[in-house]
C-alpha angles and dihedrals in degrees: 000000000000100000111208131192098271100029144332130284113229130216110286087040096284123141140201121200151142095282104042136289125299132184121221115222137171089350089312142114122232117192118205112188115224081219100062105064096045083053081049091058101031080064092048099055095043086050087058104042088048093048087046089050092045085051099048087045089054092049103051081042091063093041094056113106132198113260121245110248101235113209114235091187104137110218116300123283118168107256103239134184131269102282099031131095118215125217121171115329088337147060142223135207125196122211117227084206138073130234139143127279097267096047084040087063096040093052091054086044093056083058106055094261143074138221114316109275113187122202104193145027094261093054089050094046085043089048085048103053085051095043097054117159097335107101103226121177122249129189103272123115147149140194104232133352080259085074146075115249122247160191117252094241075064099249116146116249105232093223095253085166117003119249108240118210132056101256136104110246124045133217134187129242129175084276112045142282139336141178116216133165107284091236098071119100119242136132124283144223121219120190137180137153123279089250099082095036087118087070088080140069105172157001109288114244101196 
């Protein structure tokens, strides 16, 4: 062994010394730092663990699936004015006023509707639990007491609940059904479908 002022130089050239090993070739020193491997290595293994996390990212990225929309819509109801109160595919409105049966229509009229008509049980009890103990005209008339009561697009009521009175126009009170003279003064009921319910912008004030 040659033995140098820092180490000792081993047998093939290759020394060991203080500051690292070095290998002697061709007459010349070669130094070779103990840092720099563990450095080396240090850049290899972040290299690797970034290029594993980018993958994995990649991969949960194309997994990933949209998301179904899930409709919170509650059951359908027709979308009525301010004012109105929906029920089924219409809506009704009920005057705080009282008029008689023809100003009654025409103010239904005026707002795209007509006296309330009521086509089952379940309007009619609907109309009925509004109504309460006011006494409010509806669309139904006749002619005579000789003849069936209607609706004023002339279709015939079918008598769901019978009209009691002798008179010619009917209005609706918490119990059932009455006729009375047209020129009385009472509340009144509008109704319409849901369909022309952008015709109106607001409760009626007659």
């Amino acid at each position: 062994d040659i033995v140098s002022g820092w180490g000792r130089v081993l047998e093939g050239g290759m020394g060991i010394g203080t500051g690292g090993i070095w290998w002697g070739k061709d007459g010349r020193n070669e130094m070779v730092s103990p840092e720099s491997p563990a450095k080396l290595y240090c850049s290899y293994a972040l290299n690797i663990i970034l290029t594993a996390a980018v993958i994995a990212l990649s991969v949960a990225l194309s997994g990933e699936t949209e998301k179904p929309v899930i409709s919170t819509l509650g059951p359908c109801y027709p979308t009525c004015p301010s004012g109105w109160i929906g029920l089924g595919n219409k809506c009704f409105h009920f005057s705080e006023d009282m008029r008689n049966w023809t100003f009654s229509q025409t103010s239904c009229m005026a707002l795209g509707a007509q006296l309330a008509q009521f086509d089952s049980l379940e309007e009619l009890n609907f109309l009925k639990r509004y109504v309460g103990n006011s006494f409010s005209w509806i669309d139904l008339q006749r002619e005579s007491t000789q003849h069936p009561w209607k609706w004023t697009d002339n279709t015939e009521y079918n008598n769901l609940v019978p009209v009691e009175g002798e008179e010619k126009h009917a209005y609706l009170t918490g119990s059932g059904i009455s006729s009375s003279r047209d020129y009385l003064k009472r509340h009144w009921v509008c109704s319409k479908s849901n369909s022309y319910t952008s015709q109106y912008s607001g409760p009626s004030s007659f």
